[in-house]
N, C-alpha and C positions, 0 to 999 in steps of 0.2 A: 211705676210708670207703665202704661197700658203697652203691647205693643204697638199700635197705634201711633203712640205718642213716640215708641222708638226708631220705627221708622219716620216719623216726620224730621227729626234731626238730619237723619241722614240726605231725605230729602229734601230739607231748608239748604244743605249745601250746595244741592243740584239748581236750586232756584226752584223745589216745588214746594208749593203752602198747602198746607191742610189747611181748609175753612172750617173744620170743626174746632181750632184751636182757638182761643181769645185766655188774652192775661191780664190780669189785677194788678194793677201798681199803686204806690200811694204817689201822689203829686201831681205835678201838671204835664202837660203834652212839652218833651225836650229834656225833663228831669231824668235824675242819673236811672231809677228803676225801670223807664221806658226802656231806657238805650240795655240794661239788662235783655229786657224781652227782645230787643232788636237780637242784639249777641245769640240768644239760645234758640230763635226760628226764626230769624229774616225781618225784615222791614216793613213786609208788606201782612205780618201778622196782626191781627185784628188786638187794639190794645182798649183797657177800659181802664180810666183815673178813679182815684176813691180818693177819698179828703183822709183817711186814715188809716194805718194797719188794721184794728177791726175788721177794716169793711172790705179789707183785701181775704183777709182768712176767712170772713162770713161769707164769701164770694164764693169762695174756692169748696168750701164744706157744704155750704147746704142751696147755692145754686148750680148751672148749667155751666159756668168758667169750668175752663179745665186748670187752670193752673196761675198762681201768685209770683210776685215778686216780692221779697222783704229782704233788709238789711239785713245781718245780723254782728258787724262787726267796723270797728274802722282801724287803723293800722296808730291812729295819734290818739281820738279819744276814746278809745276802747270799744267795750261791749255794748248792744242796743237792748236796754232790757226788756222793754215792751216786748220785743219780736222772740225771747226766752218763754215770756208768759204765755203768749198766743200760744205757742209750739207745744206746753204743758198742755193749756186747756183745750185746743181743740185734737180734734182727727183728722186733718192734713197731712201732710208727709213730705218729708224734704225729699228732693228727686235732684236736684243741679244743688252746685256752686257757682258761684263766677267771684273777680278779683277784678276791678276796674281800679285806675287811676283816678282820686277824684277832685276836678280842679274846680273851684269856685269864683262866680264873679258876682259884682257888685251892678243890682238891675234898677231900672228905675224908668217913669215913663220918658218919651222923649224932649220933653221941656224941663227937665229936671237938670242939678247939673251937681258936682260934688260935693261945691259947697254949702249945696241948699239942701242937702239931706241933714232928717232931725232925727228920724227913727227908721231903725232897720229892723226889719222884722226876718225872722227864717227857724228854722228846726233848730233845735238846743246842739242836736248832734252839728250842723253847719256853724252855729256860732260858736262853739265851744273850737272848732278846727280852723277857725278865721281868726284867732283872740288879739293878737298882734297891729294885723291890719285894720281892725275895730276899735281898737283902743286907740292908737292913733287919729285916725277918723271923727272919733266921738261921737256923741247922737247917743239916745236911749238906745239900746237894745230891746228886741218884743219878742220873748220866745213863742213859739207856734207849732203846735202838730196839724194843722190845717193848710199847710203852702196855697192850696189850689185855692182854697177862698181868698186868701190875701193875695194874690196875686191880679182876681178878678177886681177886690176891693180897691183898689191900688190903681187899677188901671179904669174902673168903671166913675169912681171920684177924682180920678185926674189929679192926681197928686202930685207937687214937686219935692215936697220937703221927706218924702217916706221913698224907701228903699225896700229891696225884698235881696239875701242872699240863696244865689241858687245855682246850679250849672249854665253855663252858656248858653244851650240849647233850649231854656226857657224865654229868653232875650228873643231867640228867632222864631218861638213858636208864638209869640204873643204877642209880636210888634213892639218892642220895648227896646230902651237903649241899656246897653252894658258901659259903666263908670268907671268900672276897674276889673280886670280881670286876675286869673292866677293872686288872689288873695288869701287862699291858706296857707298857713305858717309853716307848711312841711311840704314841699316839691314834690317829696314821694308819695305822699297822701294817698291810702288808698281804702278802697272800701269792699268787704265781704260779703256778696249778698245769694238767699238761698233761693231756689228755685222749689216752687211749691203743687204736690201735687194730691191726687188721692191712691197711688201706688208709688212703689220705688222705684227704682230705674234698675234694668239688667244689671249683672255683672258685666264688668268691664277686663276686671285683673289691677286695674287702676283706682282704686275704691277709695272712701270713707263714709265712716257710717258714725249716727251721732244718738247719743241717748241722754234721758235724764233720769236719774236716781232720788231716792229720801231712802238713807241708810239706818241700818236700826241704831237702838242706843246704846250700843256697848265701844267699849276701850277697844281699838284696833282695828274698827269694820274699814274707815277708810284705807288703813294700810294693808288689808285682805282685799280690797278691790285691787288697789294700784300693781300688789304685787300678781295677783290672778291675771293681768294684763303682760308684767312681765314674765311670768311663768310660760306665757304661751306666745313670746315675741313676738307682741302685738303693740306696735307705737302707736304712745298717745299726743296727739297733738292738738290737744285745750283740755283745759280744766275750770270748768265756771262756775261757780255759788251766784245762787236765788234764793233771798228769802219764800219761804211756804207763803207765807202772807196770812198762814192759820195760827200757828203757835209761836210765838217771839223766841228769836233766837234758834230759830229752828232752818235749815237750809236743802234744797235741793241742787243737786250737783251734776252738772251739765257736761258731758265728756264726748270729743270729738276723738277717734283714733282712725288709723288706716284699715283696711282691708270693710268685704260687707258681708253684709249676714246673712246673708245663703253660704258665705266657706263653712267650712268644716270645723276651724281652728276659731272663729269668731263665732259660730254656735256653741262650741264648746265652754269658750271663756265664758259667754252672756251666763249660760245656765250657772256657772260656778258663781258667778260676780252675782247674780240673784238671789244666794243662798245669805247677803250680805245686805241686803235690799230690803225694807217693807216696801218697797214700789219701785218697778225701772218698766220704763216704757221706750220703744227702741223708735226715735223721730225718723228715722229714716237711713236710705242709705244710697249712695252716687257715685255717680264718677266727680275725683281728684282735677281740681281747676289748677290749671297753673299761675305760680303767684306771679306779681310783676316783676 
């Protein structure tokens, strides 16, 4: 992260906005990756929706956005792997974390009513964290990486019988009635999401830094990484497998641990942990979000 951009934290607190700032989200105006970009510079930050991650990371790499929002995690249904993939193939750079709570409700236009919903459409990751209250409910399910079209679609056809799961804040943003709120299965539900940039952010002293590896093919490379971690008491806190997508059965391994990579002791370990590597690319490195 530029200094630029580390000063603007500081003064998002004060209530100053950088107008050079604007952020990539995937979904509609009130969706949880807005209220991210609100969290990490203010409200009054200039935000841009994209119908896909794609278009958030093509955003952030090769135009004038300074910076993304993506998922990368949920606390019930796990890992997002798209946002794995992106982070291999492009040159962006993780700079933030955040941890939101994330509660979902049940949208639909205002002449609709509960029992006249037939199909609910929303992200695999929302309906997989709603399972309970969907099943009950009944109606087809339609999974979707598009929210923001279907949401338009939904509302510009005046539908009563289709539904959309989404946060609250899409209800208000778009004149729509909310049918049921707090519908995921888990109270604590919450979601992990990175803040995306084209530099890292200072040290803080409060760090983590996140990489991906493809180890060579010998007996013992992973437990020479893990142990190179403990050699230099260095906690790790994730451990993620990606298939390559090139040769079957072949995986890359995604490792969040504390401290960042300008220390000393985290320069140290990478160079060791690399001798163990045909490839480690270091995604980035931030300051530590506090969880909920």
């Amino acid at each position: 992260m530029s200094q630029n951009s580390k000063r603007t934290f500081e003064d998002t607190a004060a209530g100053i906005v950088d107008n050079n700032i604007e952020v990539a989200f995937q979904g509609e105006d009130g969706s949880f990756g807005q209220e991210v970009a609100f969290n990490f510079f203010g409200r009054s930050v200039k935000t841009r929706q994209c119908d896909t991650l794609e278009e958030v990371f093509s955003l952030v790499q090769h135009e004038s956005l300074t910076h993304g929002i993506a998922p990368i995690e949920n606390s019930q249904a796990g890992s997002i792997g798209m946002t794995y993939d992106l982070l291999l193939e492009s040159n962006v750079v993780v700079c933030g974390e955040a941890h939101i709570r994330t509660t979902y409700s049940l949208i639909a236009n205002k002449s609709a009513s509960l029992s006249s919903i037939k199909k609910i459409y929303s992200h695999p990751q929302a309906l997989a964290q709603c399972q309970a209250f969907l099943k009950h409910l009944g109606g087809e399910l339609i999974p979707t990486y598009h929210t923001l079209s279907t949401v338009k679609m939904i509302k510009d056809k005046r539908l009563t019988d289709t539904a959309i799961v989404a946060g609250e804040g899409v209800a208000f943003a778009n004149d729509m009635n909310i049918l049921a709120r707090e519908i995921e299965d888990n109270r604590w539900n919450s979601t992990r999401f990175f803040l995306l940039g084209k530099q890292d952010a200072p040290p803080t002293g409060n760090d983590k830094t996140s990489i991906v590896t493809l180890l060579k093919h010998k007996p013992g490379t992973l437990h020479q990484v893990i142990e190179e971690f403990a050699k230099h008491e260095i906690n790790l806190t994730k451990v993620e497998t990606r298939p390559t997508r090139k040769t079957p059965w072949e995986y890359h391994f995604y490792l969040d641990f504390e401290g960042h990579r300008q220390d000393p002791v985290i320069k140290e370990a990478l160079h060791k942990v690399e001798e163990a590597c045909l490839f480690l690319k270091v995604l980035g490195s931030y300051p530590r979000a506090k969880t909920p």
